[in-house]
VEXDREN-2710 file (C-alpha; in Angstrom, 1 decimal):
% VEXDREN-2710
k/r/px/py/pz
1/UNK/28.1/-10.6/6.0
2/UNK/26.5/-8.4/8.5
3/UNK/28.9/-8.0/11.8
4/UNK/27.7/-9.4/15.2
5/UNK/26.7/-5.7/16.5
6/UNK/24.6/-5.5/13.8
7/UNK/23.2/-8.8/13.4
8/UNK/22.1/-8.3/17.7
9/UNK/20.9/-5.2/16.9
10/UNK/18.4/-6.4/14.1
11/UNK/17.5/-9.1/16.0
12/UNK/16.9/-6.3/19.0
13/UNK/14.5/-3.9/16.5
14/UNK/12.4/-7.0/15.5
15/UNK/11.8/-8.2/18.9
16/UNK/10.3/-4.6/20.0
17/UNK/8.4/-4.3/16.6
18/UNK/6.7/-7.9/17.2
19/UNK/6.3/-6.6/20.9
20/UNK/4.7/-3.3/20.1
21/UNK/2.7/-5.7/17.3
22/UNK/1.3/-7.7/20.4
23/UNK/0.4/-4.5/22.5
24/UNK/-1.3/-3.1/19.7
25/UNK/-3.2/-6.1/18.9
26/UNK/-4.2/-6.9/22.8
27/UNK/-5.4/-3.3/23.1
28/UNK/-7.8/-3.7/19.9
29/UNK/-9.2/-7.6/21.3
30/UNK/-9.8/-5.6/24.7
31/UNK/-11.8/-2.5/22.9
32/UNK/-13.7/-4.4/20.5
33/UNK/-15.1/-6.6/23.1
34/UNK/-15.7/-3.6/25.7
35/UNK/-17.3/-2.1/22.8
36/UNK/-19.3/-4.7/21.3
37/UNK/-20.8/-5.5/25.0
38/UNK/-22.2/-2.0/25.5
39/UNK/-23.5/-1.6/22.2
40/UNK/-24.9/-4.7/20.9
41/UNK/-29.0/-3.7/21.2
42/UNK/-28.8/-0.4/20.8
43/UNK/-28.6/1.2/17.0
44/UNK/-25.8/2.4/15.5
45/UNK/-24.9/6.2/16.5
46/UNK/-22.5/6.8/13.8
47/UNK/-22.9/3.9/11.5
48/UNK/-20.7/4.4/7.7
49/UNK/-19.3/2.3/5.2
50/UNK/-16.0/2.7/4.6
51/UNK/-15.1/1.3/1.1
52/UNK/-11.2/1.0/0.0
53/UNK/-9.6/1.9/-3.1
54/UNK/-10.7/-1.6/-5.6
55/UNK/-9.6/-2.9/-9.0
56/UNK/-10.9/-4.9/-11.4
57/UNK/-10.9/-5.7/-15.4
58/UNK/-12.5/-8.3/-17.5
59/UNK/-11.2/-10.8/-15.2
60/UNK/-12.8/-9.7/-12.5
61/UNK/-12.6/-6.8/-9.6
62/UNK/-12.4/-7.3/-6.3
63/UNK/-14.3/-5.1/-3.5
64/UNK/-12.8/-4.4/-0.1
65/UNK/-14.2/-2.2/2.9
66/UNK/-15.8/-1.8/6.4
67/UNK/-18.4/-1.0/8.0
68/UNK/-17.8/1.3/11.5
69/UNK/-20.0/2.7/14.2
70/UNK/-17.5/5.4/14.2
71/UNK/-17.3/9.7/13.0
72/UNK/-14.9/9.5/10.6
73/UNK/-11.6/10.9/11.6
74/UNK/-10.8/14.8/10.7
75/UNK/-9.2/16.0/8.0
76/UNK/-5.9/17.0/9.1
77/UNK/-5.3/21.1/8.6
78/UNK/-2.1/23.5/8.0
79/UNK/-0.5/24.3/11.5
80/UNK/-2.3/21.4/13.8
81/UNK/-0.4/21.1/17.3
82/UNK/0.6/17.1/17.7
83/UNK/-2.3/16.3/20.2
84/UNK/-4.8/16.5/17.4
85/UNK/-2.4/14.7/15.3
86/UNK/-2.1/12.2/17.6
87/UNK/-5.8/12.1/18.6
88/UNK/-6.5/11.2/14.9
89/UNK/-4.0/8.9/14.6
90/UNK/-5.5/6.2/17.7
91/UNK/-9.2/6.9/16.4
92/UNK/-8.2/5.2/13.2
93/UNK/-7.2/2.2/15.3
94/UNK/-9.6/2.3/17.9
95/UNK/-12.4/1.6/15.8
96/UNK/-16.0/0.3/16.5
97/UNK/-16.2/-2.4/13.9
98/UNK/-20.3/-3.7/12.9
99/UNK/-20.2/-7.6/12.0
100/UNK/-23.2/-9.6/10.6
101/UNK/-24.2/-6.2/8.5
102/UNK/-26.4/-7.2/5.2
103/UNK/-25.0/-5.2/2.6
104/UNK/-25.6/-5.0/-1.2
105/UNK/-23.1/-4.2/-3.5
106/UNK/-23.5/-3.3/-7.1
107/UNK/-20.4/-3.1/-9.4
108/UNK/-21.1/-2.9/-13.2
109/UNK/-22.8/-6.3/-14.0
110/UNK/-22.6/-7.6/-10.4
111/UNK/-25.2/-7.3/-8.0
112/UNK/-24.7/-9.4/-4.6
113/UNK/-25.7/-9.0/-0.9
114/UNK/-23.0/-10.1/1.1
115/UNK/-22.7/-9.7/5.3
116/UNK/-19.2/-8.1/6.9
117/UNK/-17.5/-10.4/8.8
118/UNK/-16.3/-10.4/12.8
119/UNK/-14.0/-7.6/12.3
120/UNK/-16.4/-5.6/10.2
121/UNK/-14.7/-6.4/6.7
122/UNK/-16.1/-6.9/3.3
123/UNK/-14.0/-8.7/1.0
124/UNK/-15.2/-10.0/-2.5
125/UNK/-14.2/-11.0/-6.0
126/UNK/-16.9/-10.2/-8.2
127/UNK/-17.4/-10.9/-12.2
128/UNK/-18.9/-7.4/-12.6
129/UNK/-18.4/-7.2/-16.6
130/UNK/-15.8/-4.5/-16.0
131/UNK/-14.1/-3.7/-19.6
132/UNK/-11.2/-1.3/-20.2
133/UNK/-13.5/1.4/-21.4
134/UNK/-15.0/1.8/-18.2
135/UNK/-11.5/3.1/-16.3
136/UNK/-9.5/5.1/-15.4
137/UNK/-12.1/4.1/-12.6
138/UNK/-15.1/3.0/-12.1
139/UNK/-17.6/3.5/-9.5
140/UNK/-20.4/1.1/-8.0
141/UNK/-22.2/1.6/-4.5
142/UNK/-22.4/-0.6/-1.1
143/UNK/-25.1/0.1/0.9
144/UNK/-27.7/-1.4/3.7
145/UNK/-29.1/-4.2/2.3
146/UNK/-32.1/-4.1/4.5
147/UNK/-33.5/-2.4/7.7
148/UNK/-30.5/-3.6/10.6
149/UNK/-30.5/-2.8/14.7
150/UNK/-32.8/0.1/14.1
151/UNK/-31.3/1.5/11.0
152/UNK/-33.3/2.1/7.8
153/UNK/-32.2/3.3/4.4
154/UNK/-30.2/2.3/2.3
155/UNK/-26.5/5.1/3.9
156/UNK/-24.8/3.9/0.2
157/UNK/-21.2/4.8/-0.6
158/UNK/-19.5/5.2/-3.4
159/UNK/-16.8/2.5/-4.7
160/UNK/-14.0/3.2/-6.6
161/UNK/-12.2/0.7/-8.8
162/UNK/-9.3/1.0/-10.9
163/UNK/-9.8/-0.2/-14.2
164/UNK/-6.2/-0.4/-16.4
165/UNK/-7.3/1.4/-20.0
166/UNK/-6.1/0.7/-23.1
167/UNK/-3.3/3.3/-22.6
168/UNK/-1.8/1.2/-20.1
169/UNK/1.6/-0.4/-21.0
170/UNK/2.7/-1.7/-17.7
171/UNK/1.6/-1.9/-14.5
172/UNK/3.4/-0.9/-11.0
173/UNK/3.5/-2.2/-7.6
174/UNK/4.9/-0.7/-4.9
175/UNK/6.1/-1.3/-1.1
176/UNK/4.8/2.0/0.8
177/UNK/7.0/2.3/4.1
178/UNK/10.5/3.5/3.2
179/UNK/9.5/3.4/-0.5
180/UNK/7.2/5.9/-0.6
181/UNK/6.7/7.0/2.2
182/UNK/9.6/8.0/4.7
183/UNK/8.8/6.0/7.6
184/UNK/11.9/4.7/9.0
185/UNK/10.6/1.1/9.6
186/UNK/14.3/0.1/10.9
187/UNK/13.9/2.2/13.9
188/UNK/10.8/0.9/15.8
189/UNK/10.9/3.8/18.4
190/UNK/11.2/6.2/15.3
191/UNK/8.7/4.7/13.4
192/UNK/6.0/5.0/16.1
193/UNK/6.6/8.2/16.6
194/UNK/6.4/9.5/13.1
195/UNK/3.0/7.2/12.8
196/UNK/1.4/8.9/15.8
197/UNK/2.2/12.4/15.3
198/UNK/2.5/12.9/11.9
199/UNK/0.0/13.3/9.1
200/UNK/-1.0/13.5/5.3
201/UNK/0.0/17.1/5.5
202/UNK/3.3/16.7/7.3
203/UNK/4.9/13.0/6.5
204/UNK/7.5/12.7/4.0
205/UNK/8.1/11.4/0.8
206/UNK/11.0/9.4/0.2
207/UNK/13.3/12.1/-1.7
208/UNK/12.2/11.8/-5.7
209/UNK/9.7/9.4/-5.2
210/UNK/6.3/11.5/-6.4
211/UNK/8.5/12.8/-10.1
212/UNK/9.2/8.9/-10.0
213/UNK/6.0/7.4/-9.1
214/UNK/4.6/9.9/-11.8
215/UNK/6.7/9.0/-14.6
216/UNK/6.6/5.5/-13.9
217/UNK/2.1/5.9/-14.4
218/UNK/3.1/8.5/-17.5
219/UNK/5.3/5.7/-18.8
220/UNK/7.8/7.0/-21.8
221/UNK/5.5/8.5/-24.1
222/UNK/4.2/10.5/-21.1
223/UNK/0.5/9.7/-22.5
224/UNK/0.1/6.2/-20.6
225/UNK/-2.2/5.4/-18.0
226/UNK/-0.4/2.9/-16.3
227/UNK/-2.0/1.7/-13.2
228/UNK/-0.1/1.8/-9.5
229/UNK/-0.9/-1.0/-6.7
230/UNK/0.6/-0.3/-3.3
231/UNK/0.9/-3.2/-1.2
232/UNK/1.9/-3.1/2.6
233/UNK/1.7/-5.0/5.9
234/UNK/0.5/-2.2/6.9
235/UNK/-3.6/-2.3/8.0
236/UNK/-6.4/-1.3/6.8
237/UNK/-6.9/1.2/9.5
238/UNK/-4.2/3.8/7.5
239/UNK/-5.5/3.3/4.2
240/UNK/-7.7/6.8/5.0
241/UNK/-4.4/8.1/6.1
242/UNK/-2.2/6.9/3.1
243/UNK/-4.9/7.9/0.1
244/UNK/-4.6/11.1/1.7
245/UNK/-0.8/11.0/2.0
246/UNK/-0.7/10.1/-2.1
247/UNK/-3.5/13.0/-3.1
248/UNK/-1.6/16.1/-0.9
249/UNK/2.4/14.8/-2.8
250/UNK/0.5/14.3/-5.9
251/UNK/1.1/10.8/-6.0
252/UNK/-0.8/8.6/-8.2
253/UNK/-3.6/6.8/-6.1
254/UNK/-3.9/3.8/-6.5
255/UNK/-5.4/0.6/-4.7
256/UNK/-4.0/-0.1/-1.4
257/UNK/-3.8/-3.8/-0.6
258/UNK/-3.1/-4.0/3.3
259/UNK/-3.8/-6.3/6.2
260/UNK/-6.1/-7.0/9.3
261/UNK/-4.3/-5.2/12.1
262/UNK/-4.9/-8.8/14.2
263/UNK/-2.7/-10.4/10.9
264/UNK/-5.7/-13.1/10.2
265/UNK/-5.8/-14.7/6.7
266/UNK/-3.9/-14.9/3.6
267/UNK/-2.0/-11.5/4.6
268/UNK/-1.2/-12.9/8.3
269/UNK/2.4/-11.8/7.7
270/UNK/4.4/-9.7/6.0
271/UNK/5.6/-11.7/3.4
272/UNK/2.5/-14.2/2.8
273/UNK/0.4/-10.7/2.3
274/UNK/2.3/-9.9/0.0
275/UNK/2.7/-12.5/-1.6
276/UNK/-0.8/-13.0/-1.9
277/UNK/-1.6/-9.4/-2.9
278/UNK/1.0/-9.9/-5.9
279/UNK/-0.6/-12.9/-6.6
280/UNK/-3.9/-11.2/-6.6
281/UNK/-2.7/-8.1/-8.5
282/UNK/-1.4/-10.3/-11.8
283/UNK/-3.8/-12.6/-11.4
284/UNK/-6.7/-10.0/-12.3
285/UNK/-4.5/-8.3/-14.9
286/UNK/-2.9/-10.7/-17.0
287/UNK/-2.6/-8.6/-19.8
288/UNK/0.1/-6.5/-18.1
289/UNK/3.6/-7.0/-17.2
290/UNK/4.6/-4.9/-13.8
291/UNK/7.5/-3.3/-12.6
292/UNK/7.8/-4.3/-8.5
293/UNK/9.4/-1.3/-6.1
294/UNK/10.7/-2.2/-2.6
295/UNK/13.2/-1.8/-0.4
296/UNK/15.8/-3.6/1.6
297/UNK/14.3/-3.1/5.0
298/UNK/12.5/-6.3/5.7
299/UNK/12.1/-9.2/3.1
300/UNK/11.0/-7.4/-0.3
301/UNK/13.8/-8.9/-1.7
302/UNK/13.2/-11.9/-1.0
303/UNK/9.6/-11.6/-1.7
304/UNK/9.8/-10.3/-4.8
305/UNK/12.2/-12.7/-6.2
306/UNK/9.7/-15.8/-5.3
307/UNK/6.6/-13.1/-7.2
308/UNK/9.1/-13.8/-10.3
309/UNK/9.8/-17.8/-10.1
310/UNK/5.7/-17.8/-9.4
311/UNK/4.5/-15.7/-12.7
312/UNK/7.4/-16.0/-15.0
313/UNK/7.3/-13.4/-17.5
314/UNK/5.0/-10.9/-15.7
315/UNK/7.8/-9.3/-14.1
316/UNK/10.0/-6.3/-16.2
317/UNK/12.1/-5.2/-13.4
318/UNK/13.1/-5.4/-9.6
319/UNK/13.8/-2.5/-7.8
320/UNK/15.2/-2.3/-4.6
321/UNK/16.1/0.7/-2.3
322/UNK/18.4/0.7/-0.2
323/UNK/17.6/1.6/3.1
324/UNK/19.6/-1.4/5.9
325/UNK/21.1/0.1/8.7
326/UNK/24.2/-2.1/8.1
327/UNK/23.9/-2.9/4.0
328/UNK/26.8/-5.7/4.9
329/UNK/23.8/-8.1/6.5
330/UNK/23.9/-9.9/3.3
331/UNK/19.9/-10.7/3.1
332/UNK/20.2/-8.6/-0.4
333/UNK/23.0/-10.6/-1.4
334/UNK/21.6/-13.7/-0.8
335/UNK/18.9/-13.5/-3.2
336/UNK/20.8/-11.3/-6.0
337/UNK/23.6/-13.9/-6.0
338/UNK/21.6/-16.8/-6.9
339/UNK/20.0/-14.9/-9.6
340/UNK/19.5/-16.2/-12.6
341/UNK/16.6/-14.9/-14.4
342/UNK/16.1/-12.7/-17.5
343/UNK/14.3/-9.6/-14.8
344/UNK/16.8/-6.8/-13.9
345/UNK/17.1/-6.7/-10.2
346/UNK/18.3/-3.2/-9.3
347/UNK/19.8/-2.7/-5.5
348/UNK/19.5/1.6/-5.8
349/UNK/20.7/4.3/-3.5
350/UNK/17.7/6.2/-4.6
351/UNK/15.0/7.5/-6.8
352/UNK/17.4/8.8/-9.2
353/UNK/19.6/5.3/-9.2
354/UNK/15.6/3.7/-10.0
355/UNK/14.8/7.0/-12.7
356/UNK/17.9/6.0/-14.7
357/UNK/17.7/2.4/-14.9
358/UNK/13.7/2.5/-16.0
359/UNK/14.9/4.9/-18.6
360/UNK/17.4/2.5/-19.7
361/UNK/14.9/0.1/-19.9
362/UNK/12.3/2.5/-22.0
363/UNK/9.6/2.5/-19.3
364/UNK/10.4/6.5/-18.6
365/UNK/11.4/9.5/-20.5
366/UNK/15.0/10.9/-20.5
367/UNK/12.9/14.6/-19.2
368/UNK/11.4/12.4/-16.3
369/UNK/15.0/11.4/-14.9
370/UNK/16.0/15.0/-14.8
371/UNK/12.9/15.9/-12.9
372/UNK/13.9/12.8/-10.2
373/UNK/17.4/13.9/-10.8
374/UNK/16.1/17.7/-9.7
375/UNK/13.7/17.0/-6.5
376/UNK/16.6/14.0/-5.0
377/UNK/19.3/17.2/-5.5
378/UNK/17.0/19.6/-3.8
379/UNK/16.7/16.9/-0.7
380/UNK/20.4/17.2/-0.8
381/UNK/20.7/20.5/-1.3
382/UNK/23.2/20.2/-3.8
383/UNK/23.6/19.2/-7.9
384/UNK/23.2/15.8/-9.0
385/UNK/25.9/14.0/-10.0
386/UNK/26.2/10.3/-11.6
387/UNK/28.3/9.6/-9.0
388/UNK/26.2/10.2/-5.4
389/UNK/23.4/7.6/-7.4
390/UNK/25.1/4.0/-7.5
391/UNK/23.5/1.2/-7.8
392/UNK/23.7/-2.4/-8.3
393/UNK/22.0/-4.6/-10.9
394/UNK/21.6/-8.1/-11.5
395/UNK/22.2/-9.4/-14.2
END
């Protein structure tokens, strides 16, 4: 049981995040409409599509992106001072989003016109014919359907969809914040400050997790392709930021399913977006089984463990890090003690605790879990030992 300090203080940390949540979202309502009053006759100065990261298969791909009267942010560089980092950081959220925009898209077989909706979005599930000889990835184009507010020409851009090939044994999906990427979530104050000052080149991995993330999409043989899905409350406004983040660690990119920043939809919440994106992700690949990474932060636990009563025997494992700032809050507990199903669920201190496990489990190579083994030590700045890497496991 988590004591009463603790319990107050987690109750304390959510308050400000939903707080700093309501700021955030009252400060895009009030820019949106300032913007969309100046601007709605005149044509676009710096109209783009933005498409995300896709996947697809035989089943069918879905297609997310937006369309911005925005410059797209810079590129961050080597040895930036914090106000550009910072600068970058509110132009992704204070965006100038184009609804009512026709727009074709063309995806293998598929070829549909579709409009973005209020907040500039496109979101579609299209039967494009997608096989798994056309991955790793495959590319299609959204463009201008026809001539809009001035504009002419097509101003296409290029879609990427990630296709599982027939070297894929398993899939993965992963949590990003304090998972993958250090964020400290726990710490509101701390976690804003990180967001707004950091960037691709100078946020941090969680200690092992690039050797792990990589072995996990090399699988055992080291010759797989297996594909990686990273799902996050986070919105759509970072997914620039986090494919960056992945390419500079060497990270394998891989579809980010986010959210609206004004939490509208299916993926209003944290866990009912995730939910749905896992719902989403097995539901177009239902030849794969998938290995689920999270942490104990919020509710992946919990989350997780409802992914597996939902799509029994899609899961091969449950791994959890552990990250609480008072582990004896018994939210992990809770769901690990009514456990009952064949899936390991693995509570880990870290990427080498997760490394060892998988290799138990044959989804990793005994030379991967040496490489995890090596880059958690260096964090540490000390040798690796069997004992700094407990973990838990149910069963």
């Amino acid at each position: 049981m988590g004591t009463p300090d603790g319990t107050a203080r987690q109750r304390a940390q959510r308050a400000v995040r939903r707080a700093l949540g309501r700021s955030v979202v009252a400060v895009e309502r009030w820019w949106d409409g300032a913007v969309l009053a100046r601007s709605a006759d005149r044509p676009p100065e710096h109209f783009r599509i933005a498409p995300f990261l896709g996947h697809g298969g035989p089943a069918g791909a879905v297609v997310r992106g937006r369309v911005l009267d925005d410059a797209e942010p810079p590129t961050a560089v080597r040895g930036e001072g914090t106000r550009a980092a910072v600068r970058r950081t509110v132009a992704r959220f204070l965006t100038r989003e184009l609804p009512a925009v026709p727009l074709r898209v063309r995806l293998g077989a598929a070829d549909v016109e579709t409009v973005s909706d209020d907040e500039g979005y496109v979101d579609l599930r299209l039967d494009a014919g997608l096989t798994p000889d056309d991955g790793p990835w495959a590319e299609g184009t959204v463009e201008l359907a026809r001539p809009w507010r001035g504009l002419t020409g097509a101003h296409p851009a290029v879609l990427r969809i990630r296709v599982p090939g027939p070297r894929a044994a398993f899939g993965v999906v992963s949590d990003v914040d304090d998972t993958v990427l250090h964020t400290g979530a726990q710490r509101a104050a701390e976690m804003v400050s990180r967001t707004l000052t950091g960037s691709a080149l100078t946020r941090t991995p969680m200690p092992g997790a690039p050797e792990l993330y990589r072995a996990l999409a090399a699988g055992r043989s080291g010759d797989e392709d297996n594909p990686v899905f990273y799902v996050s409350s986070s919105p759509w406004n970072l997914h620039g930021f986090l494919t960056a983040f992945l390419e500079h660690r060497r990270i394998p990119i891989g579809p980010l399913l986010l959210r609206d920043l004004l939490g509208t939809g299916a993926r209003r919440t944290h866990a009912s977006g995730k939910l749905a994106s896992l719902a989403e992700v097995l539901d177009l690949h239902p030849h794969l089984r998938f290995v689920l990474l999270g942490d104990s932060g919020q509710h992946d636990p919990e989350i997780y463990a409802e992914a597996v009563r939902r799509h029994p025997g899609r899961v091969l494992a449950i791994y959890i890090r552990e990250v609480r700032l008072d582990p004896g809050d018994g939210r992990v507990e809770k769901v690990t003690g009514a456990w009952d199903d064949d899936v390991p669920f693995v509570l880990a201190a870290d990427s080498t605790a997760i490394a060892r496990h998988a290799a138990e489990l044959g989804l990793i190579g005994a030379g991967d879990v040496a490489a995890v083994e090596r880059a958690v030590a260096a964090e540490r700045g000390g040798p690796p030992t069997r004992e700094d890497h407990p973990d838990r496991r149910v069963p």
